[in-house]
Each structure stands twice: as C-alpha cells, then as structure tokens.
MIKOLTOR-684237 format. One record per residue: residue in one letter; x, y, z of N, C-alpha, C in turn. Coordinates in steps of 0.02 Angstrom, whole numbers, plus 50000, padded with zeros to 5 digits. Each point is the difference from the previous one (the first is absolute). Layout:
N
AXYZXYZXYZ
...
//
This chain:
394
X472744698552186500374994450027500735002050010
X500354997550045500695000450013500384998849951
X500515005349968500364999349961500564996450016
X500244998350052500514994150019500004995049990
X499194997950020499674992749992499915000549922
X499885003649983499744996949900500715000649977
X500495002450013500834999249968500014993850032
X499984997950079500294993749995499604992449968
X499365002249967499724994049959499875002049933
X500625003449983500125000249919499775006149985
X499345003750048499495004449955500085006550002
X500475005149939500075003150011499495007250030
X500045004250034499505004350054499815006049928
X499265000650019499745002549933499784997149941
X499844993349988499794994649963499584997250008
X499374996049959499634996750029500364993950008
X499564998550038500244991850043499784995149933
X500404995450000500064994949937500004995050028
X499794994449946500044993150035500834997349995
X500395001649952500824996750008500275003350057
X499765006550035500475002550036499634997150076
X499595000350016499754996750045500294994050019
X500064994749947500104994050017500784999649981
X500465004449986500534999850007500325001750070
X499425004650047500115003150066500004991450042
X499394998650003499944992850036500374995449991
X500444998649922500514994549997500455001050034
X500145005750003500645002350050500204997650064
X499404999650038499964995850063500304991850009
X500325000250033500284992550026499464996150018
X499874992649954499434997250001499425002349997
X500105005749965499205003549998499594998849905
X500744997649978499794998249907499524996049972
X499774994750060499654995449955499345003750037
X499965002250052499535003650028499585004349970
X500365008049978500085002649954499444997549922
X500234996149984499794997849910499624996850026
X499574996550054499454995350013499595005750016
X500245006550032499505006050023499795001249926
X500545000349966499725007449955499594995049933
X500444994450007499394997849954499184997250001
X500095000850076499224998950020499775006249998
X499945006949996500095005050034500165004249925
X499744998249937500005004749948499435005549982
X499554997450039499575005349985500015003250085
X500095000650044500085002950034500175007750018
X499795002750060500325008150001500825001350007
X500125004249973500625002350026500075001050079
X499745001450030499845000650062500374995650036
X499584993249971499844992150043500534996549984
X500405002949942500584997350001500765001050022
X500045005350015500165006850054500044996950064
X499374998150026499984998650041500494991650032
X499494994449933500624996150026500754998649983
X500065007049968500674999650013500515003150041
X499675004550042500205002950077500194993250058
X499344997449989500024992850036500484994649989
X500105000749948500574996049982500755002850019
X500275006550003500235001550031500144999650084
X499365002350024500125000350074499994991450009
X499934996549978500094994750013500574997550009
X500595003049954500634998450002500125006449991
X500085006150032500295006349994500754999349978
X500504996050030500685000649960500204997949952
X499484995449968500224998449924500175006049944
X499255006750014500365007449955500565002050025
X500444999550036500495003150012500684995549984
X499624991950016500744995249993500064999849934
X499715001649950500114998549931500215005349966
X500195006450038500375004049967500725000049999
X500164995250034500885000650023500144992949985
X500294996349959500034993750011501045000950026
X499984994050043500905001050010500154989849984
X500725000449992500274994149991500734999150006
X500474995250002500564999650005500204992549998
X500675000049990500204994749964500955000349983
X500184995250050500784998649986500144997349925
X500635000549986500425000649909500615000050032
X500534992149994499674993050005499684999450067
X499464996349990499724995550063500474996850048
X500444997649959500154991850025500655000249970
X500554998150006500514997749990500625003250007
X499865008250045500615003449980500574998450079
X500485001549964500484998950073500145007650057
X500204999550048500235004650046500365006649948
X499715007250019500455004149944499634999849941
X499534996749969499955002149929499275004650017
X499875003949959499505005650013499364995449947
X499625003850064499394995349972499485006350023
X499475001149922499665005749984499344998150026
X499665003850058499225000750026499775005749967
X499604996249948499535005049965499275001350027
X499825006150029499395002450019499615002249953
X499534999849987499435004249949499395001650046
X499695004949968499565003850021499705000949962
X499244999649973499525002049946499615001850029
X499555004149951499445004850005499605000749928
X499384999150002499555000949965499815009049976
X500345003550054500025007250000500545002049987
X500185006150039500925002349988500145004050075
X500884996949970500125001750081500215008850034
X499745000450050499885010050014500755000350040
X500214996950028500695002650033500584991750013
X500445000950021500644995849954499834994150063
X500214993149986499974994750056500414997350030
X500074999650071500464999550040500124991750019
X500604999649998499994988950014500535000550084
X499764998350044500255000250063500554993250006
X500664999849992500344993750014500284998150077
X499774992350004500114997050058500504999450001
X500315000250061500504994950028500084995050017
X500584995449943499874992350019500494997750008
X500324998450059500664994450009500114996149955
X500724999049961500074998049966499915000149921
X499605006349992499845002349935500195008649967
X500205002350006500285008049947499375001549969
X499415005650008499495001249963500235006949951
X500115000249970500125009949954499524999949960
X500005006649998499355003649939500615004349944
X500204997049981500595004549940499635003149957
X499444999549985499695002349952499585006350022
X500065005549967499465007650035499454998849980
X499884996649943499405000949955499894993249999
X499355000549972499504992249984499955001349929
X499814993449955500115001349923499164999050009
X499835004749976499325001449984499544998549916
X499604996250001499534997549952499385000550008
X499574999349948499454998250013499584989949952
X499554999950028499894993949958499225001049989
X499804994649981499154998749991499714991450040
X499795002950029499504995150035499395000250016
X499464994449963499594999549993499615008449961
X500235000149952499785004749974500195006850020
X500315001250066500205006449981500835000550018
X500195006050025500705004050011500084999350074
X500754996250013500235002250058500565002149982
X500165004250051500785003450016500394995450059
X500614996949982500354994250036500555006250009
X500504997850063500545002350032500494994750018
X500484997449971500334994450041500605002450031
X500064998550028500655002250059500534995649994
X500675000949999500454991850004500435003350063
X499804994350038500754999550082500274996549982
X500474999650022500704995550018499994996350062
X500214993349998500054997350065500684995149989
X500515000250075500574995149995499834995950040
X500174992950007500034997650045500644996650013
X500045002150080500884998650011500034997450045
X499394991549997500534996050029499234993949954
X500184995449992499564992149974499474999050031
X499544997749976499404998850022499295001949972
X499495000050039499245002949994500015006750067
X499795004449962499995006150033499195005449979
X499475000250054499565003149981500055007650000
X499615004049964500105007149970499445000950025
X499535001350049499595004650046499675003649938
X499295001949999499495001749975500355008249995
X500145003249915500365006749989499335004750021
X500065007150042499385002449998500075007149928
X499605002049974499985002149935499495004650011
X500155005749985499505005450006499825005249929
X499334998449983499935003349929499245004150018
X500215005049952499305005249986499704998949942
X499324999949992499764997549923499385005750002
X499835001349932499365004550019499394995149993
X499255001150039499664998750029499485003649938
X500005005949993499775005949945500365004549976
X499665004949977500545006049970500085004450069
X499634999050054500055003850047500334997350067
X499914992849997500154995050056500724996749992
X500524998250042500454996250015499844994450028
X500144993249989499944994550037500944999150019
X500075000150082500534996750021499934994450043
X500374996450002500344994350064500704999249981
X500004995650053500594994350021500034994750003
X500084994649922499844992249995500634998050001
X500024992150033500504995250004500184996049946
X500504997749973499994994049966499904992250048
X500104996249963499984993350038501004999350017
X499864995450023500695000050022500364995349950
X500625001049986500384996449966500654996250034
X500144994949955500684995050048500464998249948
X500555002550019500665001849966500464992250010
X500124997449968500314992249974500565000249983
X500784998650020500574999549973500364995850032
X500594997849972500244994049994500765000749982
X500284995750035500825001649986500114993149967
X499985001849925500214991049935500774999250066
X499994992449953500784996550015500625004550000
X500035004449929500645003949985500155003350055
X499375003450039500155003350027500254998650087
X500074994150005500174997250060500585000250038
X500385003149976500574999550012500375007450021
X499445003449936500355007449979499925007150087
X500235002450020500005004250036499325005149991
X500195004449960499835006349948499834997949943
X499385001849952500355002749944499195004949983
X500255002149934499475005449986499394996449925
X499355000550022499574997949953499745004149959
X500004999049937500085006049967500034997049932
X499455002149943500024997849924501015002649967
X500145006250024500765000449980500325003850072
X500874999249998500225001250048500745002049967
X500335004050006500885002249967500395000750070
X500675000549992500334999650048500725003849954
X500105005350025500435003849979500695001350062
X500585001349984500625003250044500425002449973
X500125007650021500295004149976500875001650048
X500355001049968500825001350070500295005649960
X500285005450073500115003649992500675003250026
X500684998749988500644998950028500314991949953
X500465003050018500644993349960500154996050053
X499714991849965500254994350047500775000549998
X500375003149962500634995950038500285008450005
X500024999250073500095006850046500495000150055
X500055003850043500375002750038499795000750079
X500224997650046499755003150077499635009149997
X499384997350017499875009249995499595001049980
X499914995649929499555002649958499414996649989
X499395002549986499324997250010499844998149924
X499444992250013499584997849943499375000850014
X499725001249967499315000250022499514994549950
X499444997450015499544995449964499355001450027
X499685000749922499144999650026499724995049957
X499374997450036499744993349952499395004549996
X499584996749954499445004449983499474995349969
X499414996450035499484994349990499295004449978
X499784998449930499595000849989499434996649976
X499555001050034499374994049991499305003949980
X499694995449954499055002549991499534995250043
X499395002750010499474997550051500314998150047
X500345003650016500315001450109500105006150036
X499985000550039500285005550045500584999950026
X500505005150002500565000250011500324998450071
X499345000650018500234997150085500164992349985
X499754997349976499984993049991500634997849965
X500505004049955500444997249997500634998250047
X500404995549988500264997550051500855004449984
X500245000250071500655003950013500534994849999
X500755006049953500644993449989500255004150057
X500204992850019500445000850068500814998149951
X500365005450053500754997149975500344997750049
X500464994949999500634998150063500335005149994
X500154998750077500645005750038500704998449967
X500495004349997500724997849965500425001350047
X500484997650014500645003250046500295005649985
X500315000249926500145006149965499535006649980
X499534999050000499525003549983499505004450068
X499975006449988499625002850048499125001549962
X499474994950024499525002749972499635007050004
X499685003949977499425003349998499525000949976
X499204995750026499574997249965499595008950014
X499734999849948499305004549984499314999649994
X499475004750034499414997749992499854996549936
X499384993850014499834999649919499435004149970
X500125001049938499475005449983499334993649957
X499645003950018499264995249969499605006449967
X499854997549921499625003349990499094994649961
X499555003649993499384996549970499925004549944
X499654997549977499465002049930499444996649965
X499555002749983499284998649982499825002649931
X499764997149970499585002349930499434993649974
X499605003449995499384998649979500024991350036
X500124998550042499854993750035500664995550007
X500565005249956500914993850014500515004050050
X499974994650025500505003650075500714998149975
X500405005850009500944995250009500055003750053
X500624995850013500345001550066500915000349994
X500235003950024500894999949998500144999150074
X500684996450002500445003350075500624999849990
X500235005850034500715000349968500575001250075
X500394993749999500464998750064500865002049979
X499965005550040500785002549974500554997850066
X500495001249990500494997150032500685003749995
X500474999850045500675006149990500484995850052
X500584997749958500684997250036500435004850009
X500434997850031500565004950024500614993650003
X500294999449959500684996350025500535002050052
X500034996250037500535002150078500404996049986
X500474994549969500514997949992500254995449921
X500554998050013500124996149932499734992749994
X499654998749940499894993549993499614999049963
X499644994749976499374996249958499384999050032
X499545002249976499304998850025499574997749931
X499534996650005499464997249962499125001850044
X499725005249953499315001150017499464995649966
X499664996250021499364997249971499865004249984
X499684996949937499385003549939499404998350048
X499415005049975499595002050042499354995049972
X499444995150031499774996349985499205000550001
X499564997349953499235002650036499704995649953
X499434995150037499604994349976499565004149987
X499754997949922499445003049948499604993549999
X499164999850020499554995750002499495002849934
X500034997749940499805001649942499024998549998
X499885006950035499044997150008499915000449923
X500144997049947499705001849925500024990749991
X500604998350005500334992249998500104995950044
X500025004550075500084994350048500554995350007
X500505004649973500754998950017500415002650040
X500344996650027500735005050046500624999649976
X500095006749992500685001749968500545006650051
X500594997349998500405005150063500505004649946
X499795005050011500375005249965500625003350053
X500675000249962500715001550029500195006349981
X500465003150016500485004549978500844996550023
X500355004149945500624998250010500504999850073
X500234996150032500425001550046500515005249997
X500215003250051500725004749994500564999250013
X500434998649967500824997350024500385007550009
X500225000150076500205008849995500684996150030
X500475002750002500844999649983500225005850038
X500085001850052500365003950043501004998850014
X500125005449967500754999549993500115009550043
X500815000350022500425003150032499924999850066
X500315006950048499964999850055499375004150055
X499744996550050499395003350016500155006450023
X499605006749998500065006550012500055000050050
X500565005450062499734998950055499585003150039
X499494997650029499255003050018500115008150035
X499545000449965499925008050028499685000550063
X499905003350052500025001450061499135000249992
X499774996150049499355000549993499625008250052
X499154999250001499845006550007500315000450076
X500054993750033499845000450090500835001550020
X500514999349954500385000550023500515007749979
X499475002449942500125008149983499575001450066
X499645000950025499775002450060500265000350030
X500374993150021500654999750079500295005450011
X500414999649953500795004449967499425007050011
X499705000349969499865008650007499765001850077
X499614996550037499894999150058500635001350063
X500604997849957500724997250049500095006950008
X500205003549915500345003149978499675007350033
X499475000050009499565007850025500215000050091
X500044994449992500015000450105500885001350013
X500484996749937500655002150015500025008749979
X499785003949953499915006749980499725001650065
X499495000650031499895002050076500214999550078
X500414994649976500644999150055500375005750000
X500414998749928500495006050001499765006050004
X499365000449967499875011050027500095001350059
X499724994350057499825002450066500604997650021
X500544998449993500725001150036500125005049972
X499775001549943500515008950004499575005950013
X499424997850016499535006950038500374999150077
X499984993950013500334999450081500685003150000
X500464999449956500615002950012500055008549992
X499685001049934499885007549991499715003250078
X499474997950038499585004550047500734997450065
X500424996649990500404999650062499694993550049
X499434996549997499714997050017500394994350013
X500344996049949500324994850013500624999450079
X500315005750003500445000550061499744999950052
X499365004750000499584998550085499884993850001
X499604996149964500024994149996500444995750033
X500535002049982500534995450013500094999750067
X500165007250036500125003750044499404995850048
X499345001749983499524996250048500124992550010
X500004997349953500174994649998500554995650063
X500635003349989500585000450060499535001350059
X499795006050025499754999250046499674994850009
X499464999449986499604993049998500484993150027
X500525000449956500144993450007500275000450075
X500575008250019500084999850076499744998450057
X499475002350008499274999450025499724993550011
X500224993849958499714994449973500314996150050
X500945003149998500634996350018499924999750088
X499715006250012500185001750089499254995149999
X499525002249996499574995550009499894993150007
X500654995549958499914993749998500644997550066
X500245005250002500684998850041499724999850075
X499315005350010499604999750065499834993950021
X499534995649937499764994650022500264995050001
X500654999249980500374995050010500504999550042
X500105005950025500585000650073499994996750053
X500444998950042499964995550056499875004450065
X499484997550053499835003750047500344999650051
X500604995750008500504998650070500715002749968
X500365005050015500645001449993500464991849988
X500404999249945500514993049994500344996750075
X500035007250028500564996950064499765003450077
X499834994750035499645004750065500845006150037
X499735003650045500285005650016500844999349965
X499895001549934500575002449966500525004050025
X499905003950053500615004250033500314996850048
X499884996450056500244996150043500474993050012
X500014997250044500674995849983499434993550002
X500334994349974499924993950018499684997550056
X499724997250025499714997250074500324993749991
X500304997250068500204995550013499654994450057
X500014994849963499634994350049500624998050070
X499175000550058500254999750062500374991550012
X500175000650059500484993250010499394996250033
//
C-alpha cells in the first residue's frame, strides 16, 4: 500500500493496519466522522480490504477534505471596535497544522485606501497545542494596521502561502485566503476640535537649545524637539511648525524619524531641529513646541508643551558680508578690466596704436570729401560770375 496514504490516516508504512488507526484516517475527513464510526462499527468483523475500500470512497467523495484539514488559517483584529484614527490595531493571523511546517509562510498585504498595512515582525511566535487528542504546530503572525481617517474600512481577503508535509517524502503547498476583515474607528468628542495628535499608550516631548538667548546680531540658536511614542510609527507623528520672526533668520532641517521593534512593541522618535541667525537688535518670543497625546490605555487627552524662548538681541547689526552673486560680479568686472589693460599695451608695444590712429584720420578724410559730394550744390551761387550786369530794356 502507498506509504503516503497510510501516513496521511495515522498508519505508520510497515505496520499492520489497526482498527484506531484506520478510523482515525476516516475522522479526519470533513463530515466524514459520523460516517466513519457507523462504518466501522457495523463493519467489525469485516476484511481489511472492505474497509480500505470504503474508505477511498469516502475520500473521492470529498477529495479536498484530506488536504483542507492539514492547514487550518484564521485571523482576527485586537481591538475590534473602538479605536480612533492613528492608534495601531494588531491583525493576528494563525496558521495550524496537524503536521509540521517544510518551508517558511508568506502573508501577501493589500492595499487599502485609507488604512497603513506593515508586517514589523520577521518571525511568527511559534507553538504547538493539542486538539482532539493530538499535536498541532500553530504560527501566529501579528500586522499592524493604521487607520488615517474615521470610519468602517474593509481589509480584502490576506493571501497566505504555507508548506506543510503531506509525508516524510511529500510537501503539501497552496495559497489560502482569510475572510475579510472591517476596521472600525471613531473620532470621541475630545477629539473634535484637535488638529493632530498622536495615539499611543505613552508619548514624551523633549527640547533641547543650543546658543545663548540673550545674544548678539550674528550669532545662531539652535533648537531641537524630540517626540517619542510606543505602538506607532514615526511617520505618524506629527511635525512642530515654528512662526517666522523679523529678527530672526530661520534654518529648518530635515526631520529625522527613526522605528523600532522587539518582540511585538514598536516605538517611534522624531526629531525637528531648527537654527536662527539674529540680523538685528531687539526682543523676540518663540513658542514652546506643542503635541496632543490621545491616551489608548485611559482614553484621555492630554497636550504636552515645552518651554517658550525669550531671546534678547542687543548691539549693532554686522554689516553683511557680500553675498556669493556679487563676489562673482567684482571678479567678473575685475578680469575684463586686467584684459583691457594688457591689450593696450600689446597695442602700444607692436606700434599698432599710431597706425590706428593714422588710419583712422584717413578714414575720417575720406568720410569728409564724401559727405561734402553729396551735399553740394549743382548750380554755381551766381550765374556768369565774370560779366557785367544786364540791364532792362526801355
């Protein structure tokens, strides 16, 4: 007999055929159990053969029940129901097997408007349990999902690809779906008002300065705030904006985001730096930097501050240094006046400049008779200039 077929109904290959292992093969089948124990208990004195037989039949009758009962899959949102926009909400997948698994399982994530899917996790926390009498090996997987904006939002059937063995010689693979799941959140009252803020069991808000508020034209302050949160992603925290100052020249800096993961706890940092430049005398006041904390443990809102900056600009402003476009000019001016002058004194050295000149005169002679041609008069001033007067007859 096929050693594939007697591993997959309990019986190990090289054994005689038994009555527990037999009828542990047939329970196996989807709706095939009560079937099964009505066969075999009619069917005790019977051949091995004949029982063999109807239990092929019972198979081909439903051929995918041996195969659907080696892989069971499931899934399931943590919370269901109540979380707001931003708070991370855990889709746990599992995967069981009555066997063990031959190569690692792949979870395919959709794309869903309005929802952030991640797999932060490399690994699945792996167990085994007992059901109905024997050993499975479980795999659960945990995703992450945000949702960033209110509402009901469906999560499309995950496709999941696992290898299980079949025998000691056989692999069973596919590609099963979960059912689909629908993601529920809700923006409470508190939050009605609020712009931003970050959801998150804890959240700190740190600012560090680097230069002396009470300073001088010239000289730079610099400030970084630094927000750190658990169960979020750093994208998700929200950016301090600062007002523009009159006195003050800003220079804002990328923000840096970093993540981290361990054994299923995410934090997240972002850190927003900043660099003044004072350009004149006077008083300025910087807002403290601000960020709404939505407490998913209590379901409170609380706004965490940092100190404002009172910077004090005293003496006289430096006077500006020549920017890059206008060191260009000047050197630009300054190279074309240096090449002026060589080539008047290559011209004077070779003698060049006097012919010049010399041609020139001519030229202009040349210019003079010429204009004197076309503008001359073609009748002499006075008819026969040598002769006398004519006198009118009587």
């Amino acid at each position: 007999m096929n050693a594939s077929l007697l591993f997959s109904l309990g019986i190990p290959a090289g054994q005689t055929l038994h009555r527990q292992g037999i009828f542990h093969g047939v329970a196996r089948a989807r709706g095939g159990a009560a079937t099964a124990r009505r066969w075999w208990h009619g069917n005790t004195n019977g051949g091995v053969i004949h029982r063999l037989a109807a239990l092929l039949l019972l198979i081909l009758v439903n051929p995918a029940s041996a195969q659907g009962d080696l892989v069971e899959l499931g899934a399931r949102l943590d919370p269901a129901q109540g979380a707001v926009p931003g708070q991370r909400i855990k889709l746990e997948v599992t995967v069981a097997t009555p066997r063990w698994f031959t190569a690692g399982t792949r979870i395919k994530l959709p794309e869903v408007p309005g929802l952030i899917l991640l797999q932060n996790q490399d690994f699945a926390a792996n167990a085994t349990e007992r059901r109905g009498g024997e050993s499975w090996t479980v795999q659960r997987w945990s995703l992450d999902v945000f949702a960033t904006r209110p509402g009901s939002i469906t999560i499309p059937p995950l496709q999941v690809s696992v290898a299980v063995s079949r025998s000691p010689t056989e692999t069973y693979k596919a590609t099963l779906a979960t059912q689909p799941l629908i993601v529920s959140t809700e923006i409470p009252p508190a939050l009605r008002e609020v712009e931003s803020w970050v959801a998150s069991p804890s959240v700190s808000l740190r600012q560090t300065i680097d230069g002396a508020l009470d300073t001088n034209p010239g000289a730079a302050i610099s400030r970084r705030v630094t927000i750190k949160a658990t169960d979020v992603m750093a994208m998700l925290l929200p950016r301090i904006d600062t007002l523009s100052d009159t006195l003050l020249q800003s220079y804002p800096e990328p923000p840096v985001l970093r993540n981290s993961s361990n054994r299923g706890s995410l934090s997240a940092t972002r850190s927003d730096s900043i660099t003044w430049i004072a350009t004149a005398p006077g008083a300025s006041v910087i807002p403290g930097a601000r960020v709404h904390w939505w407490n998913t443990e209590t379901g409170e809102l609380t706004t965490l501050t940092t100190d404002p900056l009172s910077i004090l600009i005293s003496g006289e402003a430096p006077v500006a240094a020549p920017s890059q476009q206008d060191r260009i000019q000047r050197a630009v001016a300054f190279t074309l006046l240096l090449l002026s002058g060589l080539l008047l004194w290559r011209l004077l050295r070779w003698g060049l400049l006097r012919r010049l000149a010399v041609l020139w005169q001519r030229i202009g002679h040349h210019i003079g008779r010429l204009w004197v041609a076309l503008t001359g008069r073609v009748l002499p001033r006075q008819l026969n200039p040598g002769g006398s007067p004519g006198r009118s007859g009587r």
